[in-house]
PLY file of the C-alpha trace (Angstrom):
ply
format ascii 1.0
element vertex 385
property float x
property float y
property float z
element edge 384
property int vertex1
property int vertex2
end_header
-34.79 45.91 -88.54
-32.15 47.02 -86.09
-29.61 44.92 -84.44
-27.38 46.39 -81.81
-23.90 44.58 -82.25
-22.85 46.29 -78.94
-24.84 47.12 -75.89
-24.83 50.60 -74.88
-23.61 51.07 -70.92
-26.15 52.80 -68.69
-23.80 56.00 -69.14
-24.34 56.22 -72.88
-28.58 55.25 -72.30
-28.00 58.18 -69.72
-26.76 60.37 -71.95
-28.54 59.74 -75.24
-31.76 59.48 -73.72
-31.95 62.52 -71.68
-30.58 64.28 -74.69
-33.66 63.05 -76.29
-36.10 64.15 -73.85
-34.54 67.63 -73.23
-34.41 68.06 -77.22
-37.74 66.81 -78.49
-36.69 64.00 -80.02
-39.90 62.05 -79.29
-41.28 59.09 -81.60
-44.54 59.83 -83.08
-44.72 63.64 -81.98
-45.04 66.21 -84.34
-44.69 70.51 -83.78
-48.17 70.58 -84.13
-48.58 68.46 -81.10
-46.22 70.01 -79.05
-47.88 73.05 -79.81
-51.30 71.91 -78.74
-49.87 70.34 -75.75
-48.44 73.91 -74.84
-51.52 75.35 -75.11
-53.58 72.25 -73.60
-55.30 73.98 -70.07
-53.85 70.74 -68.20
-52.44 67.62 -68.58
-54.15 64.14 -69.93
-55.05 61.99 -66.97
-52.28 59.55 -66.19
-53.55 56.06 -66.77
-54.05 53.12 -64.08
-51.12 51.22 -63.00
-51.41 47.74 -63.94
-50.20 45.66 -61.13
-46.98 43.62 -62.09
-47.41 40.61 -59.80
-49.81 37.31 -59.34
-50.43 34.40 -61.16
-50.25 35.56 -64.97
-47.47 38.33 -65.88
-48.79 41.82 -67.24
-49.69 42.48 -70.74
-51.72 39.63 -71.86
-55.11 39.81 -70.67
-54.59 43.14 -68.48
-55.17 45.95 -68.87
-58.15 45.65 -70.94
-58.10 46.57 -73.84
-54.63 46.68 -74.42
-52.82 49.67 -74.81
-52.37 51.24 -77.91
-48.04 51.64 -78.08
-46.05 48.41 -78.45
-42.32 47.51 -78.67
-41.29 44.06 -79.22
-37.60 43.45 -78.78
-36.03 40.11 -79.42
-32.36 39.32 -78.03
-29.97 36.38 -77.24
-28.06 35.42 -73.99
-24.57 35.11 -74.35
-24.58 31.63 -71.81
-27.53 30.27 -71.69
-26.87 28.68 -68.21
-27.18 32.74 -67.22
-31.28 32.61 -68.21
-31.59 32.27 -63.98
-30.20 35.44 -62.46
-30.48 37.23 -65.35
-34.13 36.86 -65.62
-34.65 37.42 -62.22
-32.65 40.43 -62.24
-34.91 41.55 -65.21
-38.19 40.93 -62.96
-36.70 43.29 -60.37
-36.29 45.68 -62.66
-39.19 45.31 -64.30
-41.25 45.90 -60.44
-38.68 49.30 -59.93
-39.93 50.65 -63.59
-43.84 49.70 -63.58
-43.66 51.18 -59.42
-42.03 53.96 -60.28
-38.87 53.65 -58.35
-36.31 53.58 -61.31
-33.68 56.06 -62.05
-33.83 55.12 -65.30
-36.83 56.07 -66.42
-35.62 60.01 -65.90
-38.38 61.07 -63.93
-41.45 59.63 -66.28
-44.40 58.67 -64.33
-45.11 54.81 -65.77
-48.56 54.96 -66.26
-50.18 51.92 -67.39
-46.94 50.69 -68.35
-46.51 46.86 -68.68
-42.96 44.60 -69.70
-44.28 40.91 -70.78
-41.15 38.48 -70.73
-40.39 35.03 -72.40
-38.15 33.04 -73.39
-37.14 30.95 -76.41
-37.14 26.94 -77.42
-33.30 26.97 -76.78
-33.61 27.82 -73.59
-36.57 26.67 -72.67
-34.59 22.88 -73.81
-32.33 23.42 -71.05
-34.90 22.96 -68.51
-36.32 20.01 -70.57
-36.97 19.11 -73.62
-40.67 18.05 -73.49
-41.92 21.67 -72.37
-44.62 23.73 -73.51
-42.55 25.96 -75.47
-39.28 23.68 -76.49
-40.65 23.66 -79.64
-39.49 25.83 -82.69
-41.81 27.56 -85.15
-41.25 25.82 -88.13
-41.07 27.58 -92.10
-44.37 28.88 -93.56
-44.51 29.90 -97.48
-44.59 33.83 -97.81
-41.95 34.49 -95.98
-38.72 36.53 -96.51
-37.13 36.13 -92.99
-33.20 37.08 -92.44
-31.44 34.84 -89.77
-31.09 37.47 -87.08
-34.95 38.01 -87.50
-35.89 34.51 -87.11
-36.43 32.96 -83.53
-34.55 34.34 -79.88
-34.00 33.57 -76.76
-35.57 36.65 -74.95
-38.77 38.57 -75.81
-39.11 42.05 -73.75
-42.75 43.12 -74.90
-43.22 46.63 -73.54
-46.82 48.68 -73.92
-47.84 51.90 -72.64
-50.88 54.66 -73.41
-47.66 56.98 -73.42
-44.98 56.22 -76.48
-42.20 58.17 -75.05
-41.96 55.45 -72.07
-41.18 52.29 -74.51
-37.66 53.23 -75.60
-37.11 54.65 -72.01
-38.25 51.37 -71.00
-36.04 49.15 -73.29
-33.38 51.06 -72.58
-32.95 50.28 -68.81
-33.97 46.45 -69.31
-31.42 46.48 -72.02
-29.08 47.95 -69.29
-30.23 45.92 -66.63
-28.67 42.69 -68.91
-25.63 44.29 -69.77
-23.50 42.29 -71.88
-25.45 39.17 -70.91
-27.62 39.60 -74.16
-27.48 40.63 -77.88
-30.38 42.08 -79.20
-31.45 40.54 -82.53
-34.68 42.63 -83.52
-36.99 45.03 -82.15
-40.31 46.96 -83.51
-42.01 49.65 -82.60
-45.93 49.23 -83.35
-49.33 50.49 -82.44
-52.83 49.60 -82.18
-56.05 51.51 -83.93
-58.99 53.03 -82.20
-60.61 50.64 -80.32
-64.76 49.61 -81.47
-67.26 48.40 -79.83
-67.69 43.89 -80.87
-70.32 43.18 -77.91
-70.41 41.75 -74.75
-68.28 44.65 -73.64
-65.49 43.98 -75.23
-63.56 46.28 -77.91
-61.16 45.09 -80.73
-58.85 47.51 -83.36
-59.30 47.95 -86.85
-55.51 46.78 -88.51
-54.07 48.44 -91.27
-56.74 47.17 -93.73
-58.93 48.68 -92.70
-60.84 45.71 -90.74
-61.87 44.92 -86.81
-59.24 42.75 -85.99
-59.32 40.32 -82.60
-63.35 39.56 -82.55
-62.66 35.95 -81.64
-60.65 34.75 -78.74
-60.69 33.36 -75.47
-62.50 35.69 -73.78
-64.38 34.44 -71.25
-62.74 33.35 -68.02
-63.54 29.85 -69.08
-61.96 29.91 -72.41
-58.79 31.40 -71.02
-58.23 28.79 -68.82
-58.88 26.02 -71.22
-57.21 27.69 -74.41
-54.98 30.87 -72.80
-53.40 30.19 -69.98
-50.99 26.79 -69.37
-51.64 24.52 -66.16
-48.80 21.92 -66.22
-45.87 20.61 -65.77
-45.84 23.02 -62.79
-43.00 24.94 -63.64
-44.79 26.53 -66.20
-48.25 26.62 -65.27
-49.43 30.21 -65.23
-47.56 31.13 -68.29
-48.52 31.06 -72.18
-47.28 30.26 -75.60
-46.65 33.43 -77.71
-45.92 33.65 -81.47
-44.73 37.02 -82.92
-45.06 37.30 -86.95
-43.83 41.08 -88.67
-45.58 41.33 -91.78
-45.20 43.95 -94.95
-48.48 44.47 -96.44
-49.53 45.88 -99.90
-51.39 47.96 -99.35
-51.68 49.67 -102.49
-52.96 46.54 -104.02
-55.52 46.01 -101.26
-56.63 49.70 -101.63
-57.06 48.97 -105.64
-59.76 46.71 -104.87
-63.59 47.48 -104.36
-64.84 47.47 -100.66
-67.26 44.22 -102.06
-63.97 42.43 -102.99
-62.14 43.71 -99.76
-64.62 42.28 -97.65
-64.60 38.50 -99.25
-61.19 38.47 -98.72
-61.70 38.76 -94.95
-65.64 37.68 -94.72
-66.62 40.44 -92.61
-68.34 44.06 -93.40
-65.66 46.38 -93.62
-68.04 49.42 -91.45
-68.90 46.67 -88.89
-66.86 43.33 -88.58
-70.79 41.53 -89.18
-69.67 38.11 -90.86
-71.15 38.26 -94.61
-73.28 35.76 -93.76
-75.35 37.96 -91.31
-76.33 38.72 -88.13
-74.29 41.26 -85.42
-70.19 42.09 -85.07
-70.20 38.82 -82.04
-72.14 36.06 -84.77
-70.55 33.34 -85.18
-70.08 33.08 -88.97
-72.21 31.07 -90.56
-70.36 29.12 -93.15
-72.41 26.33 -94.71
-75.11 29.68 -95.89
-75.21 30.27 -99.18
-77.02 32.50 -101.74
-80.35 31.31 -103.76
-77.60 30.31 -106.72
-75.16 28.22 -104.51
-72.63 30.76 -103.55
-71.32 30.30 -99.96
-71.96 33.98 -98.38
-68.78 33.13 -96.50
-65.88 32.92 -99.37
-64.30 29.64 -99.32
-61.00 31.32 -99.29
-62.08 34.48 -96.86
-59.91 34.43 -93.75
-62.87 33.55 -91.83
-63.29 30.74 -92.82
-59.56 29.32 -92.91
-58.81 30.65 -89.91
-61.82 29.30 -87.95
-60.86 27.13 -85.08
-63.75 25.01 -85.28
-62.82 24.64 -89.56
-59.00 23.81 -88.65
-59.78 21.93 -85.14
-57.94 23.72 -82.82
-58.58 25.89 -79.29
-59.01 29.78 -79.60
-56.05 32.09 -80.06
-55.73 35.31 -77.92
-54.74 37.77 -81.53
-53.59 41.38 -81.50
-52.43 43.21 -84.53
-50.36 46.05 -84.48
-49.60 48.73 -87.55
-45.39 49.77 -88.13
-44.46 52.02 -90.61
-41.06 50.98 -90.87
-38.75 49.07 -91.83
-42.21 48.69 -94.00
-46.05 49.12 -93.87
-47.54 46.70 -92.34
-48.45 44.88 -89.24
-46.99 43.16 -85.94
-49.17 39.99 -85.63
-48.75 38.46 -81.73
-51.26 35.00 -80.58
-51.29 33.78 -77.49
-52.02 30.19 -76.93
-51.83 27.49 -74.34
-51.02 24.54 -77.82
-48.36 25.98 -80.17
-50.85 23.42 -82.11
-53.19 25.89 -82.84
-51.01 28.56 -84.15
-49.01 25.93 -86.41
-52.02 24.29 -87.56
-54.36 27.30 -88.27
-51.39 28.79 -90.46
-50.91 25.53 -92.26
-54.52 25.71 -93.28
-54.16 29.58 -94.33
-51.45 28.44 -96.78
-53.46 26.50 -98.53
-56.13 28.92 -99.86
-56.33 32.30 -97.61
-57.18 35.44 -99.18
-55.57 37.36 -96.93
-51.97 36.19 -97.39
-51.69 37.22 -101.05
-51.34 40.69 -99.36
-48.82 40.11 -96.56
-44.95 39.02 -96.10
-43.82 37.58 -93.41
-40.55 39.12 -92.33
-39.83 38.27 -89.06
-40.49 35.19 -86.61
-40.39 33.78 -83.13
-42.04 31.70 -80.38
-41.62 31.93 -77.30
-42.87 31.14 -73.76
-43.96 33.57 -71.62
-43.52 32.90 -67.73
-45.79 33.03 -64.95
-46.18 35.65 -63.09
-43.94 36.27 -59.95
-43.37 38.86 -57.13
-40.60 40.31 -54.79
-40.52 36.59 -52.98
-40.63 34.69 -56.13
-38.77 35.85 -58.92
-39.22 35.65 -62.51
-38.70 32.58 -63.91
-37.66 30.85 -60.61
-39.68 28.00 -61.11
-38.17 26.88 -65.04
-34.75 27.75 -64.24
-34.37 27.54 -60.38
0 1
1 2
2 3
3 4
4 5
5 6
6 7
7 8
8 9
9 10
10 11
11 12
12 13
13 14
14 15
15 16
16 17
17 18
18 19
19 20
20 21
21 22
22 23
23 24
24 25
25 26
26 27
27 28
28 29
29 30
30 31
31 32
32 33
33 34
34 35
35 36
36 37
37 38
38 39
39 40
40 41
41 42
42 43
43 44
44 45
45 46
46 47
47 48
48 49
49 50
50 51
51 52
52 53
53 54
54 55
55 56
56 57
57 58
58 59
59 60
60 61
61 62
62 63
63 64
64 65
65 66
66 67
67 68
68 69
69 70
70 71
71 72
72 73
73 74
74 75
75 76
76 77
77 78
78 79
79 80
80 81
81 82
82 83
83 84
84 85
85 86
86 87
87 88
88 89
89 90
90 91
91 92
92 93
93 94
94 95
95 96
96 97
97 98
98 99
99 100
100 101
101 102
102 103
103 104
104 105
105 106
106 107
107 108
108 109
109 110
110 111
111 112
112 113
113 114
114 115
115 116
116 117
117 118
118 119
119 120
120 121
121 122
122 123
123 124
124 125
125 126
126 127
127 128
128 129
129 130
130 131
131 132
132 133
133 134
134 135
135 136
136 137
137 138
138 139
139 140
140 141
141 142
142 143
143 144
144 145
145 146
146 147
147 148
148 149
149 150
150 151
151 152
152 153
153 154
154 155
155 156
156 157
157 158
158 159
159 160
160 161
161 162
162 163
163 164
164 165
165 166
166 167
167 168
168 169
169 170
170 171
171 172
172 173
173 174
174 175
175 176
176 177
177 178
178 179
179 180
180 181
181 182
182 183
183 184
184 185
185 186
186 187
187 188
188 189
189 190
190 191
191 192
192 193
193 194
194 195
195 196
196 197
197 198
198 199
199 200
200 201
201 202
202 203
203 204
204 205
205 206
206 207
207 208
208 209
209 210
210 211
211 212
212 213
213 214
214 215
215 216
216 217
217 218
218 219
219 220
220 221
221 222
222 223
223 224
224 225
225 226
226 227
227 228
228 229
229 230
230 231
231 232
232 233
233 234
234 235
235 236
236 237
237 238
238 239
239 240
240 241
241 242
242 243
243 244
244 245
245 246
246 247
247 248
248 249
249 250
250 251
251 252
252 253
253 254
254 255
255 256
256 257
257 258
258 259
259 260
260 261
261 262
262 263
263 264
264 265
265 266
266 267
267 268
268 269
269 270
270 271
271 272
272 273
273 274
274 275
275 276
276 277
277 278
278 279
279 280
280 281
281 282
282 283
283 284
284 285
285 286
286 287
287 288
288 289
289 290
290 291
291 292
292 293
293 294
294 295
295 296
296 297
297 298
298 299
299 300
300 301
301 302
302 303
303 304
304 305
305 306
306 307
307 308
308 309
309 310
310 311
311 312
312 313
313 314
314 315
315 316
316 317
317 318
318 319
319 320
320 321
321 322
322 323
323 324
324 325
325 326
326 327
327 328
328 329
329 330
330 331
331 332
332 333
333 334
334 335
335 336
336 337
337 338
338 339
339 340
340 341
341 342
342 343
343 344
344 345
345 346
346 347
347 348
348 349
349 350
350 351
351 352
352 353
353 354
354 355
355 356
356 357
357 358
358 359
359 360
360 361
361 362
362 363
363 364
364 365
365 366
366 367
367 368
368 369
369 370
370 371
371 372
372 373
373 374
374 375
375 376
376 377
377 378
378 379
379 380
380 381
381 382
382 383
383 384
């Protein structure tokens, strides 16, 4: 976890971070790769932008898929009665880095770079208390959560194809706010190579070794009826995100056979293919069971007690992203239009999921994210005037 007691000034972020460039000092690189890169005939394409304005903010549903670099960060505003300018300040900024136009980002072209901002129950209270998103996340078993790692007022979530640009990236928003915020958390994560799950689509394989993110709300349809919020209208546009960091052991995973790996999620390990048959997309089947009474489908398999139709709930927009530090593990984020579902699938996890005997929660937070804005409406205009 880091915390940053004191906010660097845009001097220092000068300073240290075109040290960093000019030296090397790049997350994630190694010699090797430098070395290839040297000797690379020419440089990798530069991805798509991704367009920073309309109805939905960036970094949810587009680009598809999702890129593989993440960093969450996680702060606090001094005054709350600031959330306003500040935020709109931050959506400025936020058009100047994904356009190009910003100093700040020392001359890096911003790709398919995307900044996804919300905002916390506190201050989402101030605009009213019966708002999608007022609501805290409340206390799940398995978890070993410090204070400054539970909840926040401000979520910056920056991806790119290109890893340099997210601490480039944090680093002017960061700036940008000043003294306005104190950062509680942040976490650096990634996503695995992407596979085929049909219908065009692509999902990850997490840590374990697994396809993570078949099911969601996919479809235009299911977005709007289980993504994307349509009232009160200062919110409508904008989505419910929970954020869960999670150590995993891994070892103790590994130790079992791939038979016993794959009842603890349901699914083939090779192929995602439910264990009760059929193709990567199938619906699991989970009343099947073997000629001796067995459900194919483990009663306590994550498929099963995480299945929307099992707990009664809409579909949750998932991504999983591996950290190595300040442990192995993963950076779970959902998107939903109910808090509901997230609250109520986990409930029904606790009881009996497979999957949690491996994982600890250490860090925590909900938070709305806005709707989308532009150059005449900025971000967060609508909630906090």
């Amino acid at each position: 976890m880091h915390r940053a007691d004191q906010h660097p000034s845009r001097r220092t972020f000068l300073d240290v971070t075109g040290a960093m460039v000019a030296g090397g000092m790049i997350a994630g690189c190694t010699s090797d790769s430098a070395q290839q890169g040297r000797n690379a005939p020419s440089a990798a394409a530069t991805p798509a932008p991704v367009p920073a304005t309309g109805r939905h903010q960036a970094g949810i549903t587009l680009p598809q898929p999702a890129q593989p670099n993440l960093l969450a960060v996680v702060a606090d505003l001094a005054t709350p009665t600031t959330a306003g300018p500040l935020l709109a300040e931050l959506g400025q900024a936020v058009l100047a880095l994904i356009s190009g136009t910003d100093p700040r980002l020392l001359g890096l072209p911003p790709g398919d770079l995307t900044v996804t901002v919300g905002v916390g129950p506190r201050l989402v209270r101030t605009a009213g208390a019966a708002l999608p998103g007022a609501a805290d996340l409340p206390r799940f078993s398995r978890e070993r959560i410090a204070p400054p790692a539970r909840g926040g007022d401000l979520l910056m979530q920056i991806c790119a194809g290109d890893p340099l640009l997210l601490p480039v990236a944090a680093a002017a928003l960061l700036d940008q706010a000043g003294d306005r915020i104190h950062e509680r958390w942040r976490q650096s994560a990634r996503r695995g190579t992407n596979v085929p799950v049909g219908n065009g689509l692509t999902a990850p394989r997490n840590p374990l070794g697994f396809i993570d993110g078949i099911v969601g709300p996919h479809t235009t349809a299911e977005q709007q009826r289980d993504l994307w919020l349509a009232g009160p209208p200062a919110v409508a546009g904008g989505t419910l995100a929970v954020l869960r960091r999670m150590e995993l052991d891994l070892p103790r995973f590994a130790a079992l056979s791939v038979a016993e790996q794959e009842a603890v999620f349901g699914r083939r390990r090779a192929t995602g293919v439910p264990l009760s048959g059929g193709t990567v997309a199938t619906n699991p089947e989970l009343g099947a069971k073997t000629p001796d009474g067995r459900y194919l489908v483990p009663a306590d398999a994550h498929v099963r007690r995480a299945n929307p139709a099992v707990v009664g709930t809409g579909l949750m927009l998932r991504r999983s992203y591996s950290t190595d530090e300040p442990a192995p593990g993963l950076l779970f984020i959902s998107f939903q239009n109910d808090l509901r579902t997230f609250t109520a699938t986990l409930t029904h996890m606790d009881a009996s999921d497979a999957l949690l005997r491996f994982t600890t929660t250490t860090a925590s937070a909900t938070f709305l994210i806005l709707p989308g804005f532009d150059r005449q409406h900025p971000l967060g205009y609508r909630l906090f005037g």
